[in-house]
C-alpha positions as a Markdown table, in Angstrom:
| # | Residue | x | y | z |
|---|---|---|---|---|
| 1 | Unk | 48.3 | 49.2 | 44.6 |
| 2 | Unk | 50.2 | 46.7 | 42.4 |
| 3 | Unk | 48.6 | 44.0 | 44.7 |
| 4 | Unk | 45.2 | 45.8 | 43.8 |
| 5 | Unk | 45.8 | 45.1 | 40.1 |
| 6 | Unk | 47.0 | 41.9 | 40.2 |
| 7 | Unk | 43.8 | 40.6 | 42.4 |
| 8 | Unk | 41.4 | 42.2 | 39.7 |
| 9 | Unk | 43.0 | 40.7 | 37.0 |
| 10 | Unk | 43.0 | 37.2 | 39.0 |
| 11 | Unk | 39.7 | 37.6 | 39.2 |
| 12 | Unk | 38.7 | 38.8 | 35.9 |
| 13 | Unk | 40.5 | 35.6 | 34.3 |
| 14 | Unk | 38.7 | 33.2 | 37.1 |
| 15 | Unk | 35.0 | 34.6 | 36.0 |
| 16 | Unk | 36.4 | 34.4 | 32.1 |
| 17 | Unk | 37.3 | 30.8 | 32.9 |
| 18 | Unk | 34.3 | 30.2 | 35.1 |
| 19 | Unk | 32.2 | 31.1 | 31.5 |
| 20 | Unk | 34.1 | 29.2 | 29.3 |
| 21 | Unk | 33.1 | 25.6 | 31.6 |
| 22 | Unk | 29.7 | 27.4 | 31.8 |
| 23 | Unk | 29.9 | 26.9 | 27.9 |
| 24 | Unk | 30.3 | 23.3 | 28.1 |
| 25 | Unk | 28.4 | 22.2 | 30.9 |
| 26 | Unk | 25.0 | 21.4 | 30.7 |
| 27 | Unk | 22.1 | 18.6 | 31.4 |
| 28 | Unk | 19.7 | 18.2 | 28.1 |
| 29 | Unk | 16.6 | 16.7 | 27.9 |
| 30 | Unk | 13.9 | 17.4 | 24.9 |
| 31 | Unk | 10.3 | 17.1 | 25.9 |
| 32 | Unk | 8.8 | 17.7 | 22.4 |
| 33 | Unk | 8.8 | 18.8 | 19.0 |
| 34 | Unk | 5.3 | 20.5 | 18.7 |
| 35 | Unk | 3.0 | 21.9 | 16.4 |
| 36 | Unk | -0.8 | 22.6 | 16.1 |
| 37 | Unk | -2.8 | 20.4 | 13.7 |
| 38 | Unk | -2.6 | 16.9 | 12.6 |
| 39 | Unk | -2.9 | 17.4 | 8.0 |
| 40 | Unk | -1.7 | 20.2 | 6.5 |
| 41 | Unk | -1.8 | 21.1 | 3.1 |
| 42 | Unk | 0.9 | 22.0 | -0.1 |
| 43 | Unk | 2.9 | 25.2 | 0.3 |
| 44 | Unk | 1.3 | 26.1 | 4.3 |
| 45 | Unk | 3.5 | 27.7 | 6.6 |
| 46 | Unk | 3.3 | 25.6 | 9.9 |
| 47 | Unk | 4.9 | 27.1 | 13.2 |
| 48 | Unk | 6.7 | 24.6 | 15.3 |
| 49 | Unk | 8.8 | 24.7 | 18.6 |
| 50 | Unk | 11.1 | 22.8 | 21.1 |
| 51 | Unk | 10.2 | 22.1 | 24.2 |
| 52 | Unk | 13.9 | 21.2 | 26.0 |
| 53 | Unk | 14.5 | 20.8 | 29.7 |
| 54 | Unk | 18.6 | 21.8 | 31.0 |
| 55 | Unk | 20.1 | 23.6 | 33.7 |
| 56 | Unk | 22.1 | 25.8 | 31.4 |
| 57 | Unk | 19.2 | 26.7 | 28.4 |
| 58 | Unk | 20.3 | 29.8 | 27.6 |
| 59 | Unk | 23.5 | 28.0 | 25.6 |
| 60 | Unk | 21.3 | 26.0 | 23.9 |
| 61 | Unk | 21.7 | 25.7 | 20.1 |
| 62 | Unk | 19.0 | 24.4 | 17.6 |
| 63 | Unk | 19.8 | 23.0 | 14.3 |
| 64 | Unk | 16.4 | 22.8 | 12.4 |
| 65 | Unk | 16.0 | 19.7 | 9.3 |
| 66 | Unk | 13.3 | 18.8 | 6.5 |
| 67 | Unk | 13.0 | 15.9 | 4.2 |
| 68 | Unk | 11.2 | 18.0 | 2.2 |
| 69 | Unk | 9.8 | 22.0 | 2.4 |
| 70 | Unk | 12.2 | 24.3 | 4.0 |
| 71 | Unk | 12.6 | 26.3 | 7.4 |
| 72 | Unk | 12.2 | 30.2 | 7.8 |
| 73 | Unk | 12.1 | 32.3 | 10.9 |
| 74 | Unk | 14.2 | 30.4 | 12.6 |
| 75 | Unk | 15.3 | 31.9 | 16.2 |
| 76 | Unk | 16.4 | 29.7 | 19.0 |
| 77 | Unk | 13.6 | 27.0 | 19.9 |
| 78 | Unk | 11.3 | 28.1 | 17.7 |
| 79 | Unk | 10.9 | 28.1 | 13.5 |
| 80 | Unk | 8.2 | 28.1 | 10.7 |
| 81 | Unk | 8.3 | 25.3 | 8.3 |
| 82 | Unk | 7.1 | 25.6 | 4.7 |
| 83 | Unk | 5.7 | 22.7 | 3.2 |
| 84 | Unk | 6.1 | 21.2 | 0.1 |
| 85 | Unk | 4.4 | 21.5 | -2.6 |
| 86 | Unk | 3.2 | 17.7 | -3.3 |
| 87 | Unk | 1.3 | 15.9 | -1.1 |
| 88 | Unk | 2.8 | 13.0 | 1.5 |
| 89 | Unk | 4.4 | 12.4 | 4.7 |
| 90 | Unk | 7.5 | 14.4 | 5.6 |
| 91 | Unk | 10.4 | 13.7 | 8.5 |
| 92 | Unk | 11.4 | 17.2 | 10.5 |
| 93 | Unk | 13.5 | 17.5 | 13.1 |
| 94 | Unk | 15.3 | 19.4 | 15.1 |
| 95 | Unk | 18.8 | 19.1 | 16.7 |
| 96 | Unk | 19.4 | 20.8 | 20.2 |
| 97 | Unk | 23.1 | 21.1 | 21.6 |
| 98 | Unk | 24.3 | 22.0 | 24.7 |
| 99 | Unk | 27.8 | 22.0 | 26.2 |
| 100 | Unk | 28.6 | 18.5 | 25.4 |
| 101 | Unk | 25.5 | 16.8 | 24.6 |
| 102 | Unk | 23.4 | 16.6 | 21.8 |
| 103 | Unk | 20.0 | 15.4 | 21.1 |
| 104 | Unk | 17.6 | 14.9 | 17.8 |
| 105 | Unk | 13.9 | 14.7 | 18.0 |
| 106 | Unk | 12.2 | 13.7 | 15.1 |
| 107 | Unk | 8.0 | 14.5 | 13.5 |
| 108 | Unk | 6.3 | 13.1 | 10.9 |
| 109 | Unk | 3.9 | 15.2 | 9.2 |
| 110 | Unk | 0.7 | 14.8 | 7.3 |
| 111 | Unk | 0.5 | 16.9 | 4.0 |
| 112 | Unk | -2.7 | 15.4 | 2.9 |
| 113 | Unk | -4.0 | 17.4 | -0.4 |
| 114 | Unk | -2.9 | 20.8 | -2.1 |
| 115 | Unk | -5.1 | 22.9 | -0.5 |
| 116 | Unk | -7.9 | 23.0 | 2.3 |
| 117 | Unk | -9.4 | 25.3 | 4.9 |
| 118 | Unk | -12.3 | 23.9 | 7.1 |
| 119 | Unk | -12.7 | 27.1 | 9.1 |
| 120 | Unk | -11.4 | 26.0 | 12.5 |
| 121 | Unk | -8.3 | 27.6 | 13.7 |
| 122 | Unk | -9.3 | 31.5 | 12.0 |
| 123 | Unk | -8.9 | 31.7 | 7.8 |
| 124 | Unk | -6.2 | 31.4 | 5.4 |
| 125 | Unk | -8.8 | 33.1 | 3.1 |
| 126 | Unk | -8.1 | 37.1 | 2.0 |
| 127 | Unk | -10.1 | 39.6 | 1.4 |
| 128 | Unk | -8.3 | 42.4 | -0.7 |
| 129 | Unk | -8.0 | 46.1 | 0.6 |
| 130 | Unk | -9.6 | 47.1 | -2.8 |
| 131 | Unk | -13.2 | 45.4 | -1.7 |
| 132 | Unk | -15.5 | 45.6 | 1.1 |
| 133 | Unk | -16.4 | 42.1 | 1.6 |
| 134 | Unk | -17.1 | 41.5 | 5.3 |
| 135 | Unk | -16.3 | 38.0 | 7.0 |
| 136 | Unk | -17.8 | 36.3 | 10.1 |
| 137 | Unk | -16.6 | 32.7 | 11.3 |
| 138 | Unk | -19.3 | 31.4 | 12.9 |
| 139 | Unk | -19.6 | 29.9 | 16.6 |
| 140 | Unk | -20.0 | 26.8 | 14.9 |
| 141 | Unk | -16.9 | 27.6 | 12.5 |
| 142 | Unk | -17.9 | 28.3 | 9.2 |
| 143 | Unk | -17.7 | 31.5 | 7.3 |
| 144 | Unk | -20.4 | 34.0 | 7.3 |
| 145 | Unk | -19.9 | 36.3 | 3.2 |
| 146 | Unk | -21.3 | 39.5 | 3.2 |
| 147 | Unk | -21.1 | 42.8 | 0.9 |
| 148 | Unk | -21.3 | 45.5 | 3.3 |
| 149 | Unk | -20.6 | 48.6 | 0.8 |
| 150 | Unk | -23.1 | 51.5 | -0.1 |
| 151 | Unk | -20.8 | 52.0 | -4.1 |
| 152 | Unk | -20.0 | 47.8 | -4.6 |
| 153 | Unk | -22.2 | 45.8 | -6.6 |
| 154 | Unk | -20.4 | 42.4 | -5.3 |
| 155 | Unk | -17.2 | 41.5 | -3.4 |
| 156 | Unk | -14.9 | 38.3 | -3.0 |
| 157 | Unk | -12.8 | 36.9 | -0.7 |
| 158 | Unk | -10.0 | 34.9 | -2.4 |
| 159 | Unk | -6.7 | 32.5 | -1.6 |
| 160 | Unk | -4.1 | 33.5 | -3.6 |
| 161 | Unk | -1.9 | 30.5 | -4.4 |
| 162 | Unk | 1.5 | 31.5 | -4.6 |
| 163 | Unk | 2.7 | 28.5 | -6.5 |
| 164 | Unk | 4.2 | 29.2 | -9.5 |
| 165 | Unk | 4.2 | 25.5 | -10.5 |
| 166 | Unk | 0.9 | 25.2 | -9.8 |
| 167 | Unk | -0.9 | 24.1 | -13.1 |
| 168 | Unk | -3.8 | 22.3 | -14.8 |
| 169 | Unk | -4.9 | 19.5 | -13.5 |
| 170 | Unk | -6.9 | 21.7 | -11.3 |
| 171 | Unk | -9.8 | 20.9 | -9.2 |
| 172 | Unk | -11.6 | 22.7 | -6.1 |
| 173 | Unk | -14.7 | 22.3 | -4.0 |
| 174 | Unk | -16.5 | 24.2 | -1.3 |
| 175 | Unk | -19.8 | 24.1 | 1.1 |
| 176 | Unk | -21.8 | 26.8 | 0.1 |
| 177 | Unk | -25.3 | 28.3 | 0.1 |
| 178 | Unk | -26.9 | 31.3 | 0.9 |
| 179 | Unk | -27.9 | 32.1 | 4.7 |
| 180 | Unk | -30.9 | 34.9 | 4.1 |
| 181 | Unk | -31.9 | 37.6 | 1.9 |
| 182 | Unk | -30.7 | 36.4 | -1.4 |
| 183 | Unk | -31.6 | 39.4 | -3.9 |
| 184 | Unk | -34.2 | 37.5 | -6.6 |
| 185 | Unk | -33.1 | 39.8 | -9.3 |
| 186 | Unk | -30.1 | 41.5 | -10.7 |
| 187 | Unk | -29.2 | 44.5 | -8.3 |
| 188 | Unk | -28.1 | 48.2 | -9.2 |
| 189 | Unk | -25.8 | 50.4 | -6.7 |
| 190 | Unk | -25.2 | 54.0 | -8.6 |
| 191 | Unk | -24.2 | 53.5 | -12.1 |
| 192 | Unk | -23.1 | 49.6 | -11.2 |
| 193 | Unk | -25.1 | 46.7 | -11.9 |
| 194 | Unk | -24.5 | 42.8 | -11.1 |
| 195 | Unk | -26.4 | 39.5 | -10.9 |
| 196 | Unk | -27.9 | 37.7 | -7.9 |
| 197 | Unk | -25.1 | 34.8 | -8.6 |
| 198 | Unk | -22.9 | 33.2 | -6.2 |
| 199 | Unk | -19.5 | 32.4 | -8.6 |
| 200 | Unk | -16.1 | 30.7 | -8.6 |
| 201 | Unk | -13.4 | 32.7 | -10.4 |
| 202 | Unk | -9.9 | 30.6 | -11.3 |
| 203 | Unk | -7.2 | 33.2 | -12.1 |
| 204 | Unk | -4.5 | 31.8 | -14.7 |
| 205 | Unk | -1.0 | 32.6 | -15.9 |
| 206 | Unk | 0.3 | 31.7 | -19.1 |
| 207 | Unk | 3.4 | 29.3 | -19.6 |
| 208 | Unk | 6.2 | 31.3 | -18.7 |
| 209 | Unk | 8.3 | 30.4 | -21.8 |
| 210 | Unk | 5.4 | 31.3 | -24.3 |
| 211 | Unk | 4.0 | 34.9 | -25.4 |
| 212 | Unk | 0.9 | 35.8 | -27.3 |
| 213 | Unk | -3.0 | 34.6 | -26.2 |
| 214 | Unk | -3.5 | 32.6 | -23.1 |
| 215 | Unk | -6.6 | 32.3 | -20.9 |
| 216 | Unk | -6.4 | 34.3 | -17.9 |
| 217 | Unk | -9.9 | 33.6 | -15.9 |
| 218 | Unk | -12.5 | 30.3 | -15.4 |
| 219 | Unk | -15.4 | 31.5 | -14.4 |
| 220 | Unk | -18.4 | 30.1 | -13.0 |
| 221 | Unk | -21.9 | 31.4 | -11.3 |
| 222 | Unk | -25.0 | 30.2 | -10.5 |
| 223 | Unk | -28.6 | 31.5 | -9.8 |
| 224 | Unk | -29.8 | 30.3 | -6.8 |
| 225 | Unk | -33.1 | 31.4 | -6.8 |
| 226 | Unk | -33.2 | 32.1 | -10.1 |
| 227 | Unk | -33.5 | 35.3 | -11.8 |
| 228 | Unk | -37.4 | 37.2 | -12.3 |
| 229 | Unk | -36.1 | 39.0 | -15.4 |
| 230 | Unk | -36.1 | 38.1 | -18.9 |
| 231 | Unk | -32.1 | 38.5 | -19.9 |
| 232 | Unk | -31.6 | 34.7 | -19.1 |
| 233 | Unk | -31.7 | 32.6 | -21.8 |
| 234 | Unk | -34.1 | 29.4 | -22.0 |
| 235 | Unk | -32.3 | 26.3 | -22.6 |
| 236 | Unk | -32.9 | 24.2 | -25.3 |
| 237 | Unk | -33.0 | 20.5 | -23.4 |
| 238 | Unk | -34.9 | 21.2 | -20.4 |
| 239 | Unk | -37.4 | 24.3 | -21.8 |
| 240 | Unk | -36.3 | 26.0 | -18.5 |
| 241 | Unk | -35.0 | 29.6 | -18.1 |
| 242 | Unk | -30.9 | 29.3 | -17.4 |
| 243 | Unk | -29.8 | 29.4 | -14.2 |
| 244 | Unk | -25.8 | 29.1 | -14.7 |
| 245 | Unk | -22.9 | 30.2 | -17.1 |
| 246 | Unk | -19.6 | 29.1 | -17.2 |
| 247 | Unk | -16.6 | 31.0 | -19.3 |
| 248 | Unk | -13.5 | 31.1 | -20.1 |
| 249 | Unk | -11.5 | 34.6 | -20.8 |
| 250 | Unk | -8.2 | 35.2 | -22.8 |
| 251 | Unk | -5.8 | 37.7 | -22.3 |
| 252 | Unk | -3.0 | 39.2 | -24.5 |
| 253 | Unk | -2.8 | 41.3 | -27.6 |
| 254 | Unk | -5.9 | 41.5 | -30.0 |
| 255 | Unk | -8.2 | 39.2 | -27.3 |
| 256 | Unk | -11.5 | 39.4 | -28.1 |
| 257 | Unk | -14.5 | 39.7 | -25.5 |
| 258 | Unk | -15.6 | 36.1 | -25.0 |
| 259 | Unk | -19.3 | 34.9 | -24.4 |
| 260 | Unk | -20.4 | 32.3 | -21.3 |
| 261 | Unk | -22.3 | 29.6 | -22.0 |
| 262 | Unk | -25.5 | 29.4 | -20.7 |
| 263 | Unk | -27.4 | 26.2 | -19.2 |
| 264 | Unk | -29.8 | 25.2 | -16.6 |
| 265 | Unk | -30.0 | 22.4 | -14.0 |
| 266 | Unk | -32.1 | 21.8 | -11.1 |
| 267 | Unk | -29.4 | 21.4 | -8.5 |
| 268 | Unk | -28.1 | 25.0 | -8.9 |
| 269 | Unk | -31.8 | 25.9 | -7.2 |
| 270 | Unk | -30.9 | 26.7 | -3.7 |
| 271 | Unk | -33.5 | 26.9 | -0.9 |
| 272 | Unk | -32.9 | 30.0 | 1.7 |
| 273 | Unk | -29.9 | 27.8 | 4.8 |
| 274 | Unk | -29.6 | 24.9 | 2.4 |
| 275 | Unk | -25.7 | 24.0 | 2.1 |
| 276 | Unk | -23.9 | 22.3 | -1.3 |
| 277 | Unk | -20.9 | 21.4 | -2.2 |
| 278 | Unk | -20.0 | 22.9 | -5.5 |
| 279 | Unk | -17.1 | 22.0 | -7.5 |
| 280 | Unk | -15.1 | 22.6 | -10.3 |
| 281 | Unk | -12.9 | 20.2 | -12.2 |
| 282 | Unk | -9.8 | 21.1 | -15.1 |
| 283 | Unk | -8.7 | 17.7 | -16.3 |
| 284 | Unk | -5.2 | 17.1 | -17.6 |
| 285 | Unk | -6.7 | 16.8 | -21.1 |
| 286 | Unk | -8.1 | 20.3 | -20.2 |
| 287 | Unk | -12.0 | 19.0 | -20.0 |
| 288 | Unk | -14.3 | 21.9 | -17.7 |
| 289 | Unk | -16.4 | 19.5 | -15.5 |
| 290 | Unk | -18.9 | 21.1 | -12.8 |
| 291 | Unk | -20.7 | 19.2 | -10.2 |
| 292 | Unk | -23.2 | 20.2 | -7.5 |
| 293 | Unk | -23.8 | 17.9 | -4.7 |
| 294 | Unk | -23.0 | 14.4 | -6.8 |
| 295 | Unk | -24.5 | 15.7 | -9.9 |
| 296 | Unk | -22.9 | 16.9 | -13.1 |
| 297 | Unk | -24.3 | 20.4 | -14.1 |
| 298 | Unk | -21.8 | 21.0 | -17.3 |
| 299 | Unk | -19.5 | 19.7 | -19.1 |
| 300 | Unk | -17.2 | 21.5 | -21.8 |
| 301 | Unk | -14.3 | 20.9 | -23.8 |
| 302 | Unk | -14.1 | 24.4 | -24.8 |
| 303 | Unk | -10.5 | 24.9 | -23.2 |
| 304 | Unk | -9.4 | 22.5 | -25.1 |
| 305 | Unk | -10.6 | 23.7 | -28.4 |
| 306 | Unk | -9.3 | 27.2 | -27.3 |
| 307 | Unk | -5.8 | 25.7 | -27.3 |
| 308 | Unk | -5.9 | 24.0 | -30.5 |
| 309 | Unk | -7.1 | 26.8 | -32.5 |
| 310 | Unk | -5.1 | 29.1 | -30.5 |
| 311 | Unk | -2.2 | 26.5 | -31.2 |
| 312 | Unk | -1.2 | 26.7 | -27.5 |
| 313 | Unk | 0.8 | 23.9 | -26.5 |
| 314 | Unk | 2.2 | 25.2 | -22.9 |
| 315 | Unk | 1.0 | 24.7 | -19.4 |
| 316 | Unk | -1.7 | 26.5 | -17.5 |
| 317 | Unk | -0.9 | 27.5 | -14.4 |
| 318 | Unk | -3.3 | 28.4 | -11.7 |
| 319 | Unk | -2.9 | 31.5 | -9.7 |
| 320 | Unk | -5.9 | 32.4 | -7.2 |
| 321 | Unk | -9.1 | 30.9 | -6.4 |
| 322 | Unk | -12.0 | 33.5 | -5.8 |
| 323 | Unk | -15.2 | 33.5 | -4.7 |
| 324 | Unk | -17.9 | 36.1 | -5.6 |
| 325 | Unk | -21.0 | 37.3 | -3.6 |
| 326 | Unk | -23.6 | 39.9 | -4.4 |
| 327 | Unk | -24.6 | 43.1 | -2.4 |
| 328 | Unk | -28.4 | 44.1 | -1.7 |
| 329 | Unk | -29.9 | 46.5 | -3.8 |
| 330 | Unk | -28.9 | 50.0 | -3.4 |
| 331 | Unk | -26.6 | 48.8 | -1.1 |
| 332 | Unk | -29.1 | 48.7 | 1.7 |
| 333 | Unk | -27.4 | 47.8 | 4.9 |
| 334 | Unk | -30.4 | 45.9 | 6.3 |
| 335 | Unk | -31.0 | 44.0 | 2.9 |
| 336 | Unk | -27.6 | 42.9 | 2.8 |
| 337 | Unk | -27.8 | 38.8 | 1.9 |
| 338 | Unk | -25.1 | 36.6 | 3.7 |
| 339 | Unk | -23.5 | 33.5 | 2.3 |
| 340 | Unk | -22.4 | 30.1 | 3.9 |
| 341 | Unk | -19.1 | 29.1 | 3.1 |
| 342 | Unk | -17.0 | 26.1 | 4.6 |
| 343 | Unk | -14.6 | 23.4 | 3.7 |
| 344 | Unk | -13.0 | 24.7 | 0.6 |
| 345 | Unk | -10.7 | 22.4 | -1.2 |
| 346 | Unk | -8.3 | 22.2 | -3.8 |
| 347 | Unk | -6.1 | 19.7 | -5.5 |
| 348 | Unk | -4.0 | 19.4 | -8.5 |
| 349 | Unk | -3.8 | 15.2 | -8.8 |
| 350 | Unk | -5.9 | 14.7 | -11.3 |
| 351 | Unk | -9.3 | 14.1 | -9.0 |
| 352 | Unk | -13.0 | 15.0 | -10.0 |
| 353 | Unk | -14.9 | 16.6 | -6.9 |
| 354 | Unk | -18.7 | 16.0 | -7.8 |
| 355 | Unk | -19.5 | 17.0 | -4.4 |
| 356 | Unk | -21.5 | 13.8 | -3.5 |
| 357 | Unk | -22.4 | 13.8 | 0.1 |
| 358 | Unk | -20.3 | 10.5 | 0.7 |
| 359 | Unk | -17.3 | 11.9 | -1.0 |
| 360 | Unk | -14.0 | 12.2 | 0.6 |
| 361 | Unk | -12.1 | 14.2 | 1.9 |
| 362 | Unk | -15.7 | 15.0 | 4.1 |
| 363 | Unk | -15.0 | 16.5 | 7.3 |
């Protein structure tokens, strides 16, 4: 029997051994450091992953590196990488070990503006629990907007930024239109009423070190085929009836209800499957600029006369981007108008978008 026990433990200690040169034995080879896309933009979570060739993997280890951004999820061969928030190329890399050897393989990668989505590889793009926007990507990849809702007057789908040092300068652009069935008047579901406007909304913090007023919204919205009621105002330098308003909003104690400013120009006229780009610009010296297709539609610098007699000196910072469709009237399902919307871009360098048909970045 004590020969029994003595055999066991020989062999216990020869597979324990066995392991241990297991443990430092190994061929390694990498393949690749991969990941889908060639640009990416500020703050984007990008997945990436190791492709490594050894006959003993499953000791492998994988030390994950950035320049610049920073790793999360990391398990074994694979890990998401966060970029930064500026613009530029960035070195990753990724160091595999096993046994003995070690090898580093190395990726440059493209972040090329702040913020973009051109529809191909499904959207970054939300739509919150609290609306009933619906959203179709297109064969062709772009996104289809609808308001499929018998109570909602309008919907929005929105990116939410999550930047907290993202702040004015502020620009963003997008492709847009409306498909078919654009509602030519204002449109009433219950109690509810809206306007037949497509709009931008910018959603802004204040300076965190500073209490009191700041301005919480820039708003935006056009007409696109106008509106057959009277409530528009005619403005004064064309004679024509207004077919856009841009505002600004505060927020904080003893606000008081602000008022848009009205205005008309003949490239917020859309015709029913014609496609514009449609941008607004916050420059550093806080000037509102809006362009449609190359040409300016408004100019204001009533941001910055809100901060002077407001005495506001901090930063604005921007929060959420969102854009705003209309419902049919009544909320009838087959009178429900759908939107175009594709390459949407955003960037906080300093650049005016006009939306000019030569302009770059133009996928």
């Amino acid at each position: 029997m004590k020969i029994k026990y003595v055999s066991i433990i020989i062999l216990i200690v020869a597979a324990s051994l066995t392991g241990c040169l297991e443990r430092n034995k190994g061929t390694l080879r990498i393949d690749s450091l991969s990941f889908y896309g060639n640009e990416f933009f500020c703050n984007q979570k990008i997945k990436m992953w190791m492709c490594v060739e050894s006959d003993n993997l499953y000791i492998a280890e994988y030390d994950w590196g950035c320049e610049a951004g920073h790793f999360t999820e990391k398990i074994f061969g694979e890990a998401c990488w966060v970029a930064p928030n500026v613009p530029g190329e960035y070195d990753v890399w990724c160091k595999v070990t096993i046994g003995k050897n070690t090898e580093t393989r190395h990726r440059t990668v493209n972040v090329s503006r702040y913020f973009f989505e051109y529809f191909t590889n499904g959207s970054v793009w939300t739509v919150p629990s609290t609306t009933t926007a619906a959203r179709v990507l297109d064969p062709n990849v772009w996104m289809m907007l609808n308001v499929n809702s018998t109570t909602a007057t309008t919907s929005y789908i929105n990116y939410v930024f999550n930047d907290p040092n993202l702040k004015i300068p502020f620009s963003c652009r997008a492709t847009m239109g409306h498909v078919t069935r654009m509602p030519k008047d204002s449109i009433a579901i219950g109690t509810g009423r809206a306007a037949n406007t497509i709009a931008y909304q910018l959603l802004l913090n204040r300076d965190p070190g500073l209490t009191g007023l700041y301005i919480d919204q820039i708003n935006f919205a056009l007409y696109p085929v106008g509106s057959e009621t009277n409530i528009m105002p005619i403005d004064e330098t064309s004679g024509e009836k207004c077919n856009g308003w841009a505002m600004i909003r505060q927020a904080g104690v003893g606000a008081a209800v602000p008022y848009p400013a009205f205005f008309y120009h003949p490239a917020l006229n859309f015709d029913e499957g014609e496609n514009k780009k449609v941008s607004i610009n916050v420059s550093e010296d806080y000037l509102l600029k809006i362009y449609v297709a190359g040409e300016k539609v408004f100019e204001s610098d009533g941001i910055k006369t809100w901060r002077t007699v407001n005495n506001y000196s901090g930063s604005m910072h921007v929060s959420e981007w969102r854009i705003i469709v209309p419902n049919a009237q009544s909320g009838t399902a087959a009178n429900v108008p759908q939107f175009f919307l594709d390459n949407t871009i955003a960037d906080n360098t300093g650049i005016t978008y006009t939306g000019a048909a030569n302009e770059l970045p133009n996928p």
